[in-house]
SETOR-813387 format. One line per 3 residues: for each residue x, y, z of N, C-alpha, C. Coordinates in nm, 4 decimals. Each point is the difference from the previous one (the first is absolute). Last residue first. Example, Ala and Ser with C-alpha at 12.3 -4.5 7.8 and 13.67 -1.06 7.14 Angstrom:
REM SETOR-813387
1.2850,-0.2250,0.7080,0.0820,0.1190,0.0060,-0.0770,0.1090,0.0730 ~ 0.0290,-0.5720,-0.0070,-0.0890,0.1190,0.0000,0.0900,0.1200,0.0000
END
This chain:
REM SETOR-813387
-1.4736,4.3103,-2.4528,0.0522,0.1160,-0.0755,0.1210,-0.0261,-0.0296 ~ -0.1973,-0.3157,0.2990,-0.0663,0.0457,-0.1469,0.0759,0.0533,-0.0750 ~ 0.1254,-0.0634,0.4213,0.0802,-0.0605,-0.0779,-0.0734,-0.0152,-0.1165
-0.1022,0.3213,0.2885,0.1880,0.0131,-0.0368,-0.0115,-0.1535,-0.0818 ~ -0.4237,0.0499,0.2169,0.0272,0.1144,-0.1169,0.1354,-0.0305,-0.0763 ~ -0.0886,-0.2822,0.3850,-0.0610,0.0070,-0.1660,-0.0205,0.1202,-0.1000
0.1611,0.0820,0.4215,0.1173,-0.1159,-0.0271,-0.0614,-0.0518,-0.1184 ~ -0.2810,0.2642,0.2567,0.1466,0.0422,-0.0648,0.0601,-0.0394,-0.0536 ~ -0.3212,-0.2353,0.1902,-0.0768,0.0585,-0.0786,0.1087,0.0750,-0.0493
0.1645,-0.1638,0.3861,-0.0754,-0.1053,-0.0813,-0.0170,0.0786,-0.1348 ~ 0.0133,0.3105,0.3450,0.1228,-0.0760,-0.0085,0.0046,-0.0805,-0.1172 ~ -0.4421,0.1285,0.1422,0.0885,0.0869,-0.0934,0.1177,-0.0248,-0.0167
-0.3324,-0.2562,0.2818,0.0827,-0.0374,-0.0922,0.0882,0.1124,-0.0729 ~ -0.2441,0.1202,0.4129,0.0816,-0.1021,0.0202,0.0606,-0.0722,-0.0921 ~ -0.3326,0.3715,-0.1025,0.1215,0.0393,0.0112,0.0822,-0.0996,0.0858
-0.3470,-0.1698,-0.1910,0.0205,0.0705,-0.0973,0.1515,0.0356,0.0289 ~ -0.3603,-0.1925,0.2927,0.1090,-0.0682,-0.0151,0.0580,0.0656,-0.1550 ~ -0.2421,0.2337,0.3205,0.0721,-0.0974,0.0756,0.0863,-0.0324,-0.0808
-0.3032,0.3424,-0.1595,0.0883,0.0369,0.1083,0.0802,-0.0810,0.0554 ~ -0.2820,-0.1351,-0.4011,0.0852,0.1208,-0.0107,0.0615,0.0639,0.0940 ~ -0.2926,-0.4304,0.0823,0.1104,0.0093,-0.1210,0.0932,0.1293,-0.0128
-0.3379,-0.0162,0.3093,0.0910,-0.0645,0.0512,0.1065,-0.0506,-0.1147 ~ -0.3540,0.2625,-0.0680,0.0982,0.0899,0.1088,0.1000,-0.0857,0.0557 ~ -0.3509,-0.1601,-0.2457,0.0722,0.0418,-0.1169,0.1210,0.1088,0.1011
-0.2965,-0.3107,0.1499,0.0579,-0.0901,-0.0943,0.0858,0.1168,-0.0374 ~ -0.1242,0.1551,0.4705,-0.0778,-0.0704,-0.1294,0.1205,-0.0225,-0.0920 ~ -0.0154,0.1004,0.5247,0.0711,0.0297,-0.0743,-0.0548,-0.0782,-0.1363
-0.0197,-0.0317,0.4956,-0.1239,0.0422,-0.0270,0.0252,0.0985,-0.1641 ~ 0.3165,-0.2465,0.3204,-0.0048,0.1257,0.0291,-0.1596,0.0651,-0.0380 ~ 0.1657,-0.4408,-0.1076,0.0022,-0.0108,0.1415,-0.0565,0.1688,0.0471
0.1581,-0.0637,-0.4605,-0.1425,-0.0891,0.0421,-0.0628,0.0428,0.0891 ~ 0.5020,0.0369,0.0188,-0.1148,0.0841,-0.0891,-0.1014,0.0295,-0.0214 ~ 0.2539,-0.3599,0.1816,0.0225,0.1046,0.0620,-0.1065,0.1064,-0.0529
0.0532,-0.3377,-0.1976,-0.0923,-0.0556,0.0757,0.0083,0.1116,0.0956 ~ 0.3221,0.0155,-0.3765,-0.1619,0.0648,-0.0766,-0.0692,-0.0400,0.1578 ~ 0.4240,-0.0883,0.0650,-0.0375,0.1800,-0.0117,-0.1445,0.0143,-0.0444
0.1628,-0.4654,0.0628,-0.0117,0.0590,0.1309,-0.0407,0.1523,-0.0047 ~ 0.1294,-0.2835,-0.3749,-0.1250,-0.0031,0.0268,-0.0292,0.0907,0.1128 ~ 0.4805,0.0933,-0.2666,-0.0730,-0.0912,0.0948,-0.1793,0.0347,0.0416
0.2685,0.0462,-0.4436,-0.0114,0.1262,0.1170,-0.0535,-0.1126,0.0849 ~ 0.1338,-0.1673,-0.4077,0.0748,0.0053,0.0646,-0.0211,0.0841,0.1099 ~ -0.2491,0.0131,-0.4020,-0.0225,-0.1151,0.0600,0.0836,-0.0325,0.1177
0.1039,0.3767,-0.2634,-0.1457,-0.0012,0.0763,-0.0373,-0.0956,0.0431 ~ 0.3501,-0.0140,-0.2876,0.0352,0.0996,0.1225,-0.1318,0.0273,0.1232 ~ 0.0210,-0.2899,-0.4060,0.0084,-0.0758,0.0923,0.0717,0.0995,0.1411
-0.2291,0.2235,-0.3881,-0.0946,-0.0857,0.0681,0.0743,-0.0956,0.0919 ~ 0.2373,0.2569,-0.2526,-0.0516,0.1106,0.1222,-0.1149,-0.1187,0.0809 ~ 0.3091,-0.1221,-0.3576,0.0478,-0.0085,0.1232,-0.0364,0.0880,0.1091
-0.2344,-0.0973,-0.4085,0.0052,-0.1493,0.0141,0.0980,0.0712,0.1977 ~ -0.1237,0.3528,-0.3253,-0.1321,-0.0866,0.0653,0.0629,-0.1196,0.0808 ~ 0.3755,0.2348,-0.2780,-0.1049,0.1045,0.1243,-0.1103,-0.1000,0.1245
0.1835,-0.2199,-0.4198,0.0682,0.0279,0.0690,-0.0093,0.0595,0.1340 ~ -0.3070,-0.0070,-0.3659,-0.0496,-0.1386,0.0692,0.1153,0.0204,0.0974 ~ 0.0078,0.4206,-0.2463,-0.1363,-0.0280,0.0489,-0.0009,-0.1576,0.1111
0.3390,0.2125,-0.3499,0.0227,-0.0015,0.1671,-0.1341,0.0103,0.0635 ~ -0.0492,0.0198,-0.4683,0.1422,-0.1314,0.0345,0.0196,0.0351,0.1368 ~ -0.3275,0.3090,-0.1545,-0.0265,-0.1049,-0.0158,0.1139,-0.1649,0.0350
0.1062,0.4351,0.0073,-0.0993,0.0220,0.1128,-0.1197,-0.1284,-0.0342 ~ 0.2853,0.1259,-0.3336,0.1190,-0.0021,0.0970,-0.0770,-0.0563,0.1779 ~ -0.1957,0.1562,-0.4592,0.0452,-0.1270,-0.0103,0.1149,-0.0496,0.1081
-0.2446,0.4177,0.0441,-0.1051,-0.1136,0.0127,0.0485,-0.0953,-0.0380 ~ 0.3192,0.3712,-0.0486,-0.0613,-0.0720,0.1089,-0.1023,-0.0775,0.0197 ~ 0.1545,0.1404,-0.4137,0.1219,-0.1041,0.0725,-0.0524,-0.0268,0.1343
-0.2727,0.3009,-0.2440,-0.0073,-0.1334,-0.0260,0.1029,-0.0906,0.0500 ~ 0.0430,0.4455,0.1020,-0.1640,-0.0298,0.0536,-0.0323,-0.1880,-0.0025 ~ 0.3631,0.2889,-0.2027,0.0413,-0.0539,0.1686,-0.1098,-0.0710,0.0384
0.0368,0.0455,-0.5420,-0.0249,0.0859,0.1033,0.0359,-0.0807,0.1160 ~ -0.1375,-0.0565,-0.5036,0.1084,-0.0165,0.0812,0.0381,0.0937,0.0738 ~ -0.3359,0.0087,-0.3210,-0.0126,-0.0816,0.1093,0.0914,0.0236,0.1140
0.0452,0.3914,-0.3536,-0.0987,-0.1305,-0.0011,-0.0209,-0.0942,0.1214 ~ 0.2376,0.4801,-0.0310,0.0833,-0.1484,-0.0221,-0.1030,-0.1153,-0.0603 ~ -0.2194,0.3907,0.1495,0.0550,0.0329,-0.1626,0.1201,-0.1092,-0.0265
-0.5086,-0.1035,0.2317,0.1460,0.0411,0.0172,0.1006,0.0401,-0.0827 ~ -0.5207,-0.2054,0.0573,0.0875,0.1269,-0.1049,0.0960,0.0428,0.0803 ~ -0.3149,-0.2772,0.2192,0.0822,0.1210,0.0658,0.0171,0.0327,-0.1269
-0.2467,-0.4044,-0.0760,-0.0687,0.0587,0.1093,0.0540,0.1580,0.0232 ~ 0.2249,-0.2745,-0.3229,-0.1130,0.0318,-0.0491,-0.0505,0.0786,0.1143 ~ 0.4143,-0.1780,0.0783,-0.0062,0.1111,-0.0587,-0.1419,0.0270,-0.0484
0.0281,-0.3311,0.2765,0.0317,0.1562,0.0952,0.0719,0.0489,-0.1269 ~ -0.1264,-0.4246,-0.1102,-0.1416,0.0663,0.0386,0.0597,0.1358,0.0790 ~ 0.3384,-0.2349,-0.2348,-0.0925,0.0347,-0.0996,-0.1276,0.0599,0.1054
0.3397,-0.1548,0.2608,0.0319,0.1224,-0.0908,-0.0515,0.0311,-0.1174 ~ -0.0947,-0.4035,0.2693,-0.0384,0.1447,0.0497,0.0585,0.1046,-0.0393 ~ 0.0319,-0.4655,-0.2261,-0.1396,0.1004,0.0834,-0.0153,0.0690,0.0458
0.4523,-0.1709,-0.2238,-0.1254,-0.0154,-0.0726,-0.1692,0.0273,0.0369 ~ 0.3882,0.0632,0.2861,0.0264,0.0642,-0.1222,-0.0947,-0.0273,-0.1396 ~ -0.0247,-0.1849,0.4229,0.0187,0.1626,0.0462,-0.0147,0.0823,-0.1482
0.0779,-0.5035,0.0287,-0.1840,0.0162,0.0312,-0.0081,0.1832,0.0097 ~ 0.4285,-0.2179,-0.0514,-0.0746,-0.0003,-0.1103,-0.1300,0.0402,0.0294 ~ 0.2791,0.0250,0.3302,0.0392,0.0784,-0.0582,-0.0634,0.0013,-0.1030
-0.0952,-0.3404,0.2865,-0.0855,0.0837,0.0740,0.0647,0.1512,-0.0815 ~ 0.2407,-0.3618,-0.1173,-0.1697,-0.0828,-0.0428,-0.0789,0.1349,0.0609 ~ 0.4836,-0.0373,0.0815,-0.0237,0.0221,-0.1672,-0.1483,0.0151,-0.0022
0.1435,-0.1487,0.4050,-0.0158,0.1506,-0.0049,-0.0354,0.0395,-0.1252 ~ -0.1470,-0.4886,0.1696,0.1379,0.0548,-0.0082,-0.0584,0.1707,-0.0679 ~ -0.2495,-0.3441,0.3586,-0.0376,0.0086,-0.1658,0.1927,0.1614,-0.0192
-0.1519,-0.2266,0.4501,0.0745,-0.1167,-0.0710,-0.0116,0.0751,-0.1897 ~ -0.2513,0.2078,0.3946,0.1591,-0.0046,0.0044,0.1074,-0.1011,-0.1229 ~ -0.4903,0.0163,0.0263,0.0526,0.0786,-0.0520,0.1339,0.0382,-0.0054
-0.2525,-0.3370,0.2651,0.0079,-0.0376,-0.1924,0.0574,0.1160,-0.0292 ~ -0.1623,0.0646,0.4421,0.1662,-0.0652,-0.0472,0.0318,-0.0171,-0.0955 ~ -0.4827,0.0777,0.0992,0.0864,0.1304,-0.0122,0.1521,0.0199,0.0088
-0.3519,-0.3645,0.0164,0.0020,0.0530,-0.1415,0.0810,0.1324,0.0263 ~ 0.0322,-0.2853,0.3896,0.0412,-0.0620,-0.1135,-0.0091,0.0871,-0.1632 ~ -0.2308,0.2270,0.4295,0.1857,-0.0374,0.0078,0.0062,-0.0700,-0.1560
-0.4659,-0.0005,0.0304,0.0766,0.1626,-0.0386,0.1883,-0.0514,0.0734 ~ -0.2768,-0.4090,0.0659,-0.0123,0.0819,-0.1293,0.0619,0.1029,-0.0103 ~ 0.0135,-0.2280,0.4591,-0.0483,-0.1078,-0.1035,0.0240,0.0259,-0.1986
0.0620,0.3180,0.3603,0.0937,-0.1213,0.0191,0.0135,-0.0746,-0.1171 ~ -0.3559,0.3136,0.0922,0.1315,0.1061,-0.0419,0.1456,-0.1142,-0.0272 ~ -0.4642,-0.1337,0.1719,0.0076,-0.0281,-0.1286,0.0740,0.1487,-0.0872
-0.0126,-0.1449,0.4573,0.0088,-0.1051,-0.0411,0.0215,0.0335,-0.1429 ~ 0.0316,0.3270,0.2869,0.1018,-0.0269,0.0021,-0.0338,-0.1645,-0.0616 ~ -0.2110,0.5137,0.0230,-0.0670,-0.1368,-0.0425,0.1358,-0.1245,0.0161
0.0185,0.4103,0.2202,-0.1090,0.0184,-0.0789,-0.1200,-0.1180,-0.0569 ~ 0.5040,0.0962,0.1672,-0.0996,0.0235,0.1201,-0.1454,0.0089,-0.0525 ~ 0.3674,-0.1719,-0.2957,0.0705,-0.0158,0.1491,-0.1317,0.0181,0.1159
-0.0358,0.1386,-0.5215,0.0748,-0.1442,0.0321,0.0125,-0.0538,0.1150 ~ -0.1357,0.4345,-0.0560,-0.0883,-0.0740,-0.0523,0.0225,-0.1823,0.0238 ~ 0.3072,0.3581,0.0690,-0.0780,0.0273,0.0789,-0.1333,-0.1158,-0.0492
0.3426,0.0397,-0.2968,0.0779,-0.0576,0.1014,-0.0753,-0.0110,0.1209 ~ -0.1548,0.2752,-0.3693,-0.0389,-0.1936,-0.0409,0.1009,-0.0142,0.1263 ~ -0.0097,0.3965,0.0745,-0.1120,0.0243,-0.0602,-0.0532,-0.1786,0.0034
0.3919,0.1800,-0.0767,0.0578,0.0199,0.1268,-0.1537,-0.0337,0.0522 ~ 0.1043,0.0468,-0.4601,0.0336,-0.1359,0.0550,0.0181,0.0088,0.1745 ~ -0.1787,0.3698,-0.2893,-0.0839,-0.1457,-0.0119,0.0965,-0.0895,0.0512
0.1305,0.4563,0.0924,-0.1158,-0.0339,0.0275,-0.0583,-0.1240,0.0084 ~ 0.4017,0.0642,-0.1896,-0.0144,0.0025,0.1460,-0.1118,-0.0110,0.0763 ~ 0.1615,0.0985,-0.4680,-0.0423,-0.1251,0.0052,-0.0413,0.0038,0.1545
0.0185,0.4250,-0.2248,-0.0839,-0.0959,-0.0496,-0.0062,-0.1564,0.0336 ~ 0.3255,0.2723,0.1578,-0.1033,0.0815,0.0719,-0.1270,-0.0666,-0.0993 ~ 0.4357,-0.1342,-0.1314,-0.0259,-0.0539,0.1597,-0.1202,0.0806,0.0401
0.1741,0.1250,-0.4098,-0.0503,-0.1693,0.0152,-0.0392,-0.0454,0.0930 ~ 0.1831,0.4528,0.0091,-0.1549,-0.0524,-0.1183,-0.0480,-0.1276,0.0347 ~ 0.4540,0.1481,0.1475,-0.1177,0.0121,0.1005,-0.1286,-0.0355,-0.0713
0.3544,-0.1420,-0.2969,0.0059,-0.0749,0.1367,-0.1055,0.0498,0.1051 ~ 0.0785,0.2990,-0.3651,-0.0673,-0.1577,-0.0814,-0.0385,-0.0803,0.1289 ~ 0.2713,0.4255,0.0823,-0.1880,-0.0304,-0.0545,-0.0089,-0.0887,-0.0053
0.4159,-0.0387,0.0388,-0.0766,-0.0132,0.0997,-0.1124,0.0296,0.0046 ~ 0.2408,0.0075,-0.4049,0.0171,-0.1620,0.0663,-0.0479,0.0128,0.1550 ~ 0.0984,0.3746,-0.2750,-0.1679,-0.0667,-0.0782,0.0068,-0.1579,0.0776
0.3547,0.3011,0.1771,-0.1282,0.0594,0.0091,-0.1055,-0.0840,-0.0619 ~ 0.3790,-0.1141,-0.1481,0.0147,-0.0375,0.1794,-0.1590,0.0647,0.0158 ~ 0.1710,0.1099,-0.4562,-0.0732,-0.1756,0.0553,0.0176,-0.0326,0.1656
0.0768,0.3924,-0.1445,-0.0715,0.0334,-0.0486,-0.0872,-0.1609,0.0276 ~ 0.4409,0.1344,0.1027,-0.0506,0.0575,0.0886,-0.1555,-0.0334,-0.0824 ~ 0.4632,-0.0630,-0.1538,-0.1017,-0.1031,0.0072,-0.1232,0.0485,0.1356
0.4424,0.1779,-0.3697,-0.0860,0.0246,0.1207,-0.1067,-0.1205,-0.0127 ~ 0.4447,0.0830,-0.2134,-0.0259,-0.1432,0.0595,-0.1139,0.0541,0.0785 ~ 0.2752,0.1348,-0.4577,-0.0750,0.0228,0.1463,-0.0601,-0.0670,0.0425
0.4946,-0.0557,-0.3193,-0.1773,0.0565,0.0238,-0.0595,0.0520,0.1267 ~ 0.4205,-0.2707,-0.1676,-0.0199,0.1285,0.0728,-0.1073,0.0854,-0.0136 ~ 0.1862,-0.4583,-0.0948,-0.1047,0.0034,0.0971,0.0576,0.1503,0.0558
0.0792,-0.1666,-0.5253,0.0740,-0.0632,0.0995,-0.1044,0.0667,0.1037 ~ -0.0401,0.0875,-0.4575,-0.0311,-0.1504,0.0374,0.0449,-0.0461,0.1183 ~ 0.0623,0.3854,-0.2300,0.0881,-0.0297,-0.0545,-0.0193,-0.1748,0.0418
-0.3039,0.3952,0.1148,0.0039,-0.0319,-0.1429,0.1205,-0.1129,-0.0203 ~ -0.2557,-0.0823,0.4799,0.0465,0.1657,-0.0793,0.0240,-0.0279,-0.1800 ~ -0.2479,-0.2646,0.4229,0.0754,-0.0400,-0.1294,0.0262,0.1389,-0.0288
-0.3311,-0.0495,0.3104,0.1497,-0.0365,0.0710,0.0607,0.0267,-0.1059 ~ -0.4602,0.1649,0.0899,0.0765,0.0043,-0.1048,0.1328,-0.0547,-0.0045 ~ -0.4602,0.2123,0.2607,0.0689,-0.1693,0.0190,0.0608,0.0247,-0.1714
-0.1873,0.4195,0.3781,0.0603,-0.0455,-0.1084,0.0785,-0.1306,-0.0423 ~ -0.1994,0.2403,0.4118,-0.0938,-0.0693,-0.0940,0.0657,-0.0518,-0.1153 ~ 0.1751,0.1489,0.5446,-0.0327,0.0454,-0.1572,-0.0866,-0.0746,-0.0501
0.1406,-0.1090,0.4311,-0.0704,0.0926,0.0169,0.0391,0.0665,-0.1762 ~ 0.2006,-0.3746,0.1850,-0.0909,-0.0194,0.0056,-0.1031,0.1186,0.0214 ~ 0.4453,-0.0814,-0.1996,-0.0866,-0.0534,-0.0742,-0.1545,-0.0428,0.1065
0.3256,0.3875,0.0532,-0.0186,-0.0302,-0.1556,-0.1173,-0.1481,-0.0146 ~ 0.2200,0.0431,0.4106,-0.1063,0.1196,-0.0144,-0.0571,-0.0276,-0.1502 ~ 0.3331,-0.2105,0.1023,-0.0660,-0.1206,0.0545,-0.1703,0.1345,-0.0247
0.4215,0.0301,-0.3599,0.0036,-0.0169,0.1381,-0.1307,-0.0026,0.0521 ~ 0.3674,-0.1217,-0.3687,-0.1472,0.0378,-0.0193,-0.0236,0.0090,0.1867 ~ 0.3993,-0.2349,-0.3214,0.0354,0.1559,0.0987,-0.1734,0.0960,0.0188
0.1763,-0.4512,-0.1857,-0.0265,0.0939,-0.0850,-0.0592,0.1686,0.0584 ~ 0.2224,-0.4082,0.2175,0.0839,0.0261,-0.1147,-0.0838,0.1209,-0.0866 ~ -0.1851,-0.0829,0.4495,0.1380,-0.0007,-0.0257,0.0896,-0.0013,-0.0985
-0.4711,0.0134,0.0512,0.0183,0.1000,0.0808,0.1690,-0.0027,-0.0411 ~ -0.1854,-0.3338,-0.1865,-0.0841,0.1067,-0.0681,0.0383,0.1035,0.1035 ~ 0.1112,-0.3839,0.1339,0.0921,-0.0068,-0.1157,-0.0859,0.1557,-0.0544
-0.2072,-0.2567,0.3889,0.1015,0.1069,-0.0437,0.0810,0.0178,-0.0863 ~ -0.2757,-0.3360,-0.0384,-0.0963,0.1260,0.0234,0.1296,0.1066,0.0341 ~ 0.1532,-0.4500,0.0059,-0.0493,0.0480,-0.1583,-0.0651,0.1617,0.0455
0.0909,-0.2309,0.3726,0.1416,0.0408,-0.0578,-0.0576,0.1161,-0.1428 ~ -0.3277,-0.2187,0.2921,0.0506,0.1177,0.0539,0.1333,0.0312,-0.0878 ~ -0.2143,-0.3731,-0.1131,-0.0903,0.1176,-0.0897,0.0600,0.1260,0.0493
0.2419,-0.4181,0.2285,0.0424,0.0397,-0.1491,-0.0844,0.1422,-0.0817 ~ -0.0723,-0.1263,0.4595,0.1173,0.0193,-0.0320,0.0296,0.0732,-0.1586 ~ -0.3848,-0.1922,0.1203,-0.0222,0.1019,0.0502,0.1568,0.0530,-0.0052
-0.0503,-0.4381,-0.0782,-0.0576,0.0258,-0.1251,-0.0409,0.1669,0.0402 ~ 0.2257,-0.2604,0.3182,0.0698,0.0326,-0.1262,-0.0661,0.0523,-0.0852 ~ -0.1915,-0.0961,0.3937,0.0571,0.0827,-0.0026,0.1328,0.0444,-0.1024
-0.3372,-0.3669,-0.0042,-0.0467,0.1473,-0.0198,0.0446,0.0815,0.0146 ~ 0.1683,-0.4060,0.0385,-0.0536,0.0107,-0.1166,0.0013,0.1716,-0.0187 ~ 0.1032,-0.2110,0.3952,0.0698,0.0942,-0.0545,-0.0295,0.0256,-0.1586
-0.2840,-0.2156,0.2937,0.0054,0.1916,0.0282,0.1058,0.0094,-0.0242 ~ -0.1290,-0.4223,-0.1425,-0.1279,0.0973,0.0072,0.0569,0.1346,0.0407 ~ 0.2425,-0.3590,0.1262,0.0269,0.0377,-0.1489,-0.0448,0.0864,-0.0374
-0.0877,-0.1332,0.4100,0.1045,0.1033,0.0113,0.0500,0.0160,-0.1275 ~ -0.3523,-0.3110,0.1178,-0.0771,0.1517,0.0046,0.1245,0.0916,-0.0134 ~ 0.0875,-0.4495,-0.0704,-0.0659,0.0621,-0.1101,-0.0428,0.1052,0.0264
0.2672,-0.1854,0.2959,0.0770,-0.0011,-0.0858,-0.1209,0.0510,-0.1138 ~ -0.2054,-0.1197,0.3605,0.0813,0.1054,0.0934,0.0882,0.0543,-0.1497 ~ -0.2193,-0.4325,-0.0276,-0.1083,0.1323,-0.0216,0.0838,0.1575,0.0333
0.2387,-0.4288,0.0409,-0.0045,0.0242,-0.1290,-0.1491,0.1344,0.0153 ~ 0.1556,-0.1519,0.3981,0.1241,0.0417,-0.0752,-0.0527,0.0649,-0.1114 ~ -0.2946,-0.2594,0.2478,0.0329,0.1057,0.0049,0.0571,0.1084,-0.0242
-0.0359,-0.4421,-0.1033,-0.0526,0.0664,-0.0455,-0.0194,0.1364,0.0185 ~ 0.2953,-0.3118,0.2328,0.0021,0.0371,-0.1180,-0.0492,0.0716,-0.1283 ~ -0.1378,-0.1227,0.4578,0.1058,0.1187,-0.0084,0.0557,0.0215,-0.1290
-0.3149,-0.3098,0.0942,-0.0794,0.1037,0.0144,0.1573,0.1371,-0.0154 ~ 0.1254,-0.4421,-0.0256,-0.0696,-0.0123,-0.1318,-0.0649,0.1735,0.0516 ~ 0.2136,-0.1752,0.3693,0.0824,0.0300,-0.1217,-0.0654,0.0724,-0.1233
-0.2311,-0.1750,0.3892,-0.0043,0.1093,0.0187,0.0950,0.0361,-0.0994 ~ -0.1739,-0.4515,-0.0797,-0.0781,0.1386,-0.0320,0.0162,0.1117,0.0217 ~ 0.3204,-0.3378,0.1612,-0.0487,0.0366,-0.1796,-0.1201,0.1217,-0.0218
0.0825,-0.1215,0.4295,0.0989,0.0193,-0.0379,-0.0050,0.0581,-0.1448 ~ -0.3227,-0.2669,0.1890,-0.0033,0.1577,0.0716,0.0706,0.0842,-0.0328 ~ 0.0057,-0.4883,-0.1099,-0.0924,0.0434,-0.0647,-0.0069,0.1536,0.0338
0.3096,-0.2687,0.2531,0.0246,0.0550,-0.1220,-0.1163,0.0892,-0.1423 ~ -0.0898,-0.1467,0.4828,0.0703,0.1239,-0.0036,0.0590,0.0358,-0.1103 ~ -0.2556,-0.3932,0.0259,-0.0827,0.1207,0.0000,0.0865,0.1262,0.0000
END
């Protein structure tokens, strides 16, 4: 028996080893691959002598000068800006509804948020970005130029965000609902206890006991 105890505590250490050895590949993976974009990315401050003001507070994207080499202009102030519209847009259209189905899922109806709405609202995570870019570009930039007449036409922040606020929709939902499922029973009985209704006890108890939770699906939506 003691050998049987033996082995297994080996075999458990061994494995140990090896998970310990893949999560530390894992972060130097990454810290090379942050290494290296950090190298490449400065090369534009350092050999081509562009400086950090220049490129995030101008507008002008032109790196290539005439002779083909990277003395252009490097302002990129224009896509930082259209890249956080886009990001608050998305989130102030999606937030509502998935913070909304996570509430639904958990304190509402929790059999048939389980049973159905979770499952059909994971399917989405799995459908690749190309697929939710084609649907933007072939539907909603034909119906938001007809509807707005924009003088760009479709293509607009408006539409990147509903296609953006759509892909971090099941993301959002899936880790706010198990953020909410995670508030201990004891606050809503507490609650209750006080003479506190369905809906005072959702939005004062357990809303702001998950926000932590519910944070943490935003960041990893977005």
């Amino acid at each position: 028996m003691d050998k049987v105890v033996q082995k297994a505590i080996a075999s458990d250490k061994r494995w140990r080893a090896v998970y310990i050895a893949c999560g530390l590949l894992i972060v130097a993976l990454t810290l090379l691959m942050g290494a290296f974009l950090l190298y490449q990315g400065s090369q534009t401050f350092i050999k081509a002598h562009h400086s950090i003001w220049e490129f995030l507070f101008t507008s002008d994207w032109a790196p290539l000068d005439k002779t083909g080499l990277f003395g252009g202009k490097v302002g990129a102030a224009v896509y930082i800006v259209g890249s956080l519209e886009t990001c608050l847009l998305a989130l102030v259209i999606c937030l509502p509804f998935a913070i909304g189905s996570a509430v639904y899922m958990t304190e509402i109806s929790p059999k048939i948020g389980e049973k159905y709405f979770r499952p059909a609202t994971e399917i989405y995570v799995s459908i690749p970005s190309v697929v939710y870019g084609w649907f933007g570009m072939t539907k909603l930039v034909p119906l938001i130029k007809n509807i707005f007449h924009p003088a760009m036409g479709g293509y607009s922040v408006l539409a990147a965000s509903i296609v953006l606020a759509i892909m971090i929709f099941p993301t959002i939902t899936a880790v706010s609902a198990d953020a909410i499922k995670s508030v201990p029973m004891s606050y809503r009985e507490g609650a209750y206890g006080l003479g506190a209704t369905r809906w005072q006890v959702i939005g004062k108890v357990v809303l702001p006991a998950a926000f932590g939770g519910i944070l943490t699906g935003v960041v990893l939506g977005l």
